[in-house]
C-alpha positions as CSV (number, residue, x, y, z in Angstrom):
1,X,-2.1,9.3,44.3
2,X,-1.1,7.0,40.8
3,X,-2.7,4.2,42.7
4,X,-6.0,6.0,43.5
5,X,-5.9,7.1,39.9
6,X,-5.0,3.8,38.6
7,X,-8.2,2.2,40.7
8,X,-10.6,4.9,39.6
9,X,-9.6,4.5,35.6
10,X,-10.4,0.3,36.4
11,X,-13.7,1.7,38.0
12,X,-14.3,3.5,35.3
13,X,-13.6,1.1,32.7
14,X,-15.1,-1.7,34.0
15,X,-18.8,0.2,34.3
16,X,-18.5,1.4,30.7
17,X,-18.1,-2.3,29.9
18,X,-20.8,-3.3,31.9
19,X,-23.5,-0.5,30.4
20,X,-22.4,-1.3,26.6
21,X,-22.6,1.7,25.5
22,X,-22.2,-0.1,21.8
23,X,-26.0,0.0,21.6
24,X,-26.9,3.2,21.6
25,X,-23.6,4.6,20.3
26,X,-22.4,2.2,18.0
27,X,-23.9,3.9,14.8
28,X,-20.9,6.8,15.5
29,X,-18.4,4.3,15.1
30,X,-18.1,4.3,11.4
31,X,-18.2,8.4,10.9
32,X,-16.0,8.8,13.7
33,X,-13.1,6.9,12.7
34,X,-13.5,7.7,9.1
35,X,-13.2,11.5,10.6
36,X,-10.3,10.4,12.6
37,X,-8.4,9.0,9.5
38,X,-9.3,11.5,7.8
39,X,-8.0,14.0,10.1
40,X,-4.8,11.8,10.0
41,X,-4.0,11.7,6.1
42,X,-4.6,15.3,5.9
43,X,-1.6,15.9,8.6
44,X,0.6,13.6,7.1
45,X,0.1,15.1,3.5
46,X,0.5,19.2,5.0
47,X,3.8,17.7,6.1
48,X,5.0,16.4,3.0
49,X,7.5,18.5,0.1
50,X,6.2,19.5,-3.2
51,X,9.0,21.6,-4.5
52,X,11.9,19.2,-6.1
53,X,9.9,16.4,-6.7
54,X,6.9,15.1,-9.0
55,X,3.9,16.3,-6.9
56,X,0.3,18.0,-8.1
57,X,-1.0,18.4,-5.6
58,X,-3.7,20.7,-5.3
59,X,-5.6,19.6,-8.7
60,X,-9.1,19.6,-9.0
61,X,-9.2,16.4,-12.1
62,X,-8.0,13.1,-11.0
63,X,-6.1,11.8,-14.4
64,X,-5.3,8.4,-14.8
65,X,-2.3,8.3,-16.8
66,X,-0.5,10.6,-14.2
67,X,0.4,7.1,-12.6
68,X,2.3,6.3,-15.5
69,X,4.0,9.9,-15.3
70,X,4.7,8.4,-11.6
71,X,6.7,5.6,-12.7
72,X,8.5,7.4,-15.4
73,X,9.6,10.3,-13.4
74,X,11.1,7.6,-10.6
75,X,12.5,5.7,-13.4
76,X,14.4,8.6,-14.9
77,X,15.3,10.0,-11.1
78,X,16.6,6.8,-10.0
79,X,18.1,5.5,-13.5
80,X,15.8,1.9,-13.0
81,X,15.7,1.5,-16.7
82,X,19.0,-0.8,-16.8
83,X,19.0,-1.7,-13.3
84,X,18.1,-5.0,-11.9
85,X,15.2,-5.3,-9.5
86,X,12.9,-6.9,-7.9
87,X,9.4,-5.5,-8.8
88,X,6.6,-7.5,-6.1
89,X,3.3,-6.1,-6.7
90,X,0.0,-6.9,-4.8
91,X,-3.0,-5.9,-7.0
92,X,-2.5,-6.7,-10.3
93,X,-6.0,-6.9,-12.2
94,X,-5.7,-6.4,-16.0
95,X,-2.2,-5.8,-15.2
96,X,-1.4,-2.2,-16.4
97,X,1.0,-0.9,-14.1
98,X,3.1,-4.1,-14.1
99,X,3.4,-4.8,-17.9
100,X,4.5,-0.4,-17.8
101,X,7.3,-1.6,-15.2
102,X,8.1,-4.8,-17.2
103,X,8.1,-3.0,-20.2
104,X,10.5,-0.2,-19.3
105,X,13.0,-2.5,-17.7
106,X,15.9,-3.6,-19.4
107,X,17.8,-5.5,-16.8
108,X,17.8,-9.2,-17.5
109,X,18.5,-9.9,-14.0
110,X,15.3,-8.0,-12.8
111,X,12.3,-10.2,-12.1
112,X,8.5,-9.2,-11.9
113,X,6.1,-10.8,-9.6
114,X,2.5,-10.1,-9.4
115,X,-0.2,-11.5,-6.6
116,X,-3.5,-11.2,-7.1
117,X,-7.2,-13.6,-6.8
118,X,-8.1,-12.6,-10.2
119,X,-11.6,-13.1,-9.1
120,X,-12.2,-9.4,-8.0
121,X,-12.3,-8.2,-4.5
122,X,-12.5,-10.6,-1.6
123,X,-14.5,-8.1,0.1
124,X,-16.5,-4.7,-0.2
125,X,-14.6,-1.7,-0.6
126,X,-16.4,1.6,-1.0
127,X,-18.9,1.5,-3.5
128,X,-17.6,-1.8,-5.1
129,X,-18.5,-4.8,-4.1
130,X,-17.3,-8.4,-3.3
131,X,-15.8,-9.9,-6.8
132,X,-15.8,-6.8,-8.6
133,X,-12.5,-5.5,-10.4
134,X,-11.9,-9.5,-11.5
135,X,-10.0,-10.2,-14.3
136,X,-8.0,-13.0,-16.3
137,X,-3.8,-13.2,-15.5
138,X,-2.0,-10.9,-17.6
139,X,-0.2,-12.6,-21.2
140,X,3.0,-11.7,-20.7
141,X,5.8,-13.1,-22.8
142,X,8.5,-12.3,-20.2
143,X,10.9,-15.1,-18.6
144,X,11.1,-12.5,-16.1
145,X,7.4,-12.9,-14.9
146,X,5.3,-14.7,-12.5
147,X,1.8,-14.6,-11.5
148,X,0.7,-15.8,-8.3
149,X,-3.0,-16.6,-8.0
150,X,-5.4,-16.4,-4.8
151,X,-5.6,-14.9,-1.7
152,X,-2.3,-12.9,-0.5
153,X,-2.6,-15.3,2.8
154,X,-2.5,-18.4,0.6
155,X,0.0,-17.3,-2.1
156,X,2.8,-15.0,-0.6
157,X,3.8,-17.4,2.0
158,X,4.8,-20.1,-0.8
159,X,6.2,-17.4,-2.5
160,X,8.7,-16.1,0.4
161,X,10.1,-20.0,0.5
162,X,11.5,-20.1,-2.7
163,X,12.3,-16.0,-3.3
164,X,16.0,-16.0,-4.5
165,X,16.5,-12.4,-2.5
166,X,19.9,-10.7,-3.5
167,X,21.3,-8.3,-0.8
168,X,22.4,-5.9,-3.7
169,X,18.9,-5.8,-5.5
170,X,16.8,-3.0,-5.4
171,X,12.8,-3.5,-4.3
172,X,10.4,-2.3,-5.8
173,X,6.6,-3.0,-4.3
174,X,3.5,-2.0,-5.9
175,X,0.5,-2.2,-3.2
176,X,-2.3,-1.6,-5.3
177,X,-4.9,-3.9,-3.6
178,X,-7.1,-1.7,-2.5
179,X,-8.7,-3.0,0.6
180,X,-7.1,-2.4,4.4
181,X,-6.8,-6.0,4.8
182,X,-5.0,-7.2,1.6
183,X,-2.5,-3.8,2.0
184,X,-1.7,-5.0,5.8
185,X,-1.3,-8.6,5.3
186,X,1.1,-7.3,2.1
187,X,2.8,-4.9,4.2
188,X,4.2,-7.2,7.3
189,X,4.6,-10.1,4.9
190,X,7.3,-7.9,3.0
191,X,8.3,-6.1,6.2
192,X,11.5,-8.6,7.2
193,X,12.8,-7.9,3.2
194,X,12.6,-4.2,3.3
195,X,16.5,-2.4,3.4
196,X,17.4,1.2,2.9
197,X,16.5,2.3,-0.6
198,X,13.8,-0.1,-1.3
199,X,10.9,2.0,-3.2
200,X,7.1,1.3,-2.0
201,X,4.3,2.6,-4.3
202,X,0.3,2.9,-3.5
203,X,-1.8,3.3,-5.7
204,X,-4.8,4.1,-3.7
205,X,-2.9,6.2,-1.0
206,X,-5.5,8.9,-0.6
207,X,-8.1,6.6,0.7
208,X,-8.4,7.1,4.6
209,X,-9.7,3.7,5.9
210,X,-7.5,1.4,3.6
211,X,-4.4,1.5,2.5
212,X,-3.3,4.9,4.2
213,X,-4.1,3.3,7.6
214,X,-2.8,0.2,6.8
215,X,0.6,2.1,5.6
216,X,0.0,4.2,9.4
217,X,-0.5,1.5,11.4
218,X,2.6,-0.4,10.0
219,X,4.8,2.4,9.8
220,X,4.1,3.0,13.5
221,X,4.6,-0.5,14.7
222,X,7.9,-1.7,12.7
223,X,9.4,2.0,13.0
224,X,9.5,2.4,9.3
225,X,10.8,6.1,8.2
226,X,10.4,7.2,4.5
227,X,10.7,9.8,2.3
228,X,8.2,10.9,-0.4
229,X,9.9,10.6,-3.8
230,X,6.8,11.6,-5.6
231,X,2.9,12.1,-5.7
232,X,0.2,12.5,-8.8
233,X,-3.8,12.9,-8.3
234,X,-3.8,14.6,-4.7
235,X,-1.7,11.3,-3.4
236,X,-3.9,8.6,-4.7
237,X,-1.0,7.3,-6.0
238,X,2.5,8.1,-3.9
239,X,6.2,6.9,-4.4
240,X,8.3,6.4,-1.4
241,X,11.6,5.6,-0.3
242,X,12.8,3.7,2.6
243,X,15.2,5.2,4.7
């Protein structure tokens, strides 16, 4: 009988090939798997706590500076002001977020690196389009700084050779580069440094097609479990913590 069922699913398969259904179904693709993400995110945020921990959610206004309240609230929770870490972020732009995280740390030994084309997008994403969002590298007078420029799949690899990685550090990663691609390739790049207590932020959680599903997808396939430390503006931005 698994035979017969076996032959019957090739069958199948291989006339579904053959007609292409593609042509005259194709246009469903994109609504469909948006729906599916969505469908996704919206299952993975009903599971998550919002008593004990920094979370807003339901709000109906979408406040910037509540990112900031983000970092603050993780800084004071896990006492980062005087300890050292190693703050990677993917996305910098004008460079808000990472001069608020250079800026708050006191820890000589900590060390902030930023990645990031500084010519805008290498792509579309949403209603922005490619090279929007550019900006010049951040002026930061900080020993403790480095800016990598270009594409993350010409700059982190260069990076990972000469990263001086202590065991005892504490990672922080700030994947704020919008676009499914850049958050993946960030992602699995970083995956073979990631320990138990490292803390991964996203800035752009709550968008179903980017970096949620690129956060899915490689959760899923390295077997990643985490914990939500905290949440502002209905999880755009999130806070998590690698168990």
């Amino acid at each position: 009988m698994k035979k017969i069922f076996i032959r019957i699913n090739a069958f199948v398969k291989g006339l579904v090939l053959l007609i292409r259904p593609h042509i005259f179904l194709g246009w469903l693709r994109g609504p469909f798997y948006f729906i599916a993400n969505t469908l996704s995110l919206t299952r993975w945020i009903a599971k998550q706590p919002k008593k004990g921990i920094l979370n807003d959610f339901y709000t109906p206004r979408r406040v910037y500076s509540r990112r900031f309240d983000l970092y603050q609230y993780l800084s004071e929770k896990l006492e980062l002001q005087n300890t050292a870490i190693d703050y990677v972020e993917f996305g910098v732009a004008a460079g808000y977020s990472f001069r608020w995280w250079v800026t708050n740390s006191r820890a000589v030994d900590s060390r902030f690196y930023g990645f990031d084309t500084f010519e805008g997008l290498p792509e579309a994403w949403g209603t922005f389009s490619k090279s929007d969002m550019a900006s010049s590298v951040p002026a930061i007078d900080d020993r403790r700084v480095k800016f990598y420029k270009g594409l993350f799949q010409e700059s982190v690899p260069g990076f990972l050779k000469e990263w001086d990685i202590k065991e005892h550090k504490l990672k922080v990663f700030h994947f704020d580069a919008d676009l499914f691609s850049s958050t993946m390739f960030a992602l699995t790049s970083m995956a073979p440094y990631l320990k138990k207590g490292d803390i991964l932020l996203f800035d752009e959680f709550n968008v179903p097609n980017h970096e949620y599903l690129a956060f899915k997808i490689f959760s899923d396939s390295y077997y990643l479990k985490t914990r939500l430390l905290g949440a502002v503006n209905n999880y755009l931005q999130v806070a998590l913590i690698v168990e």
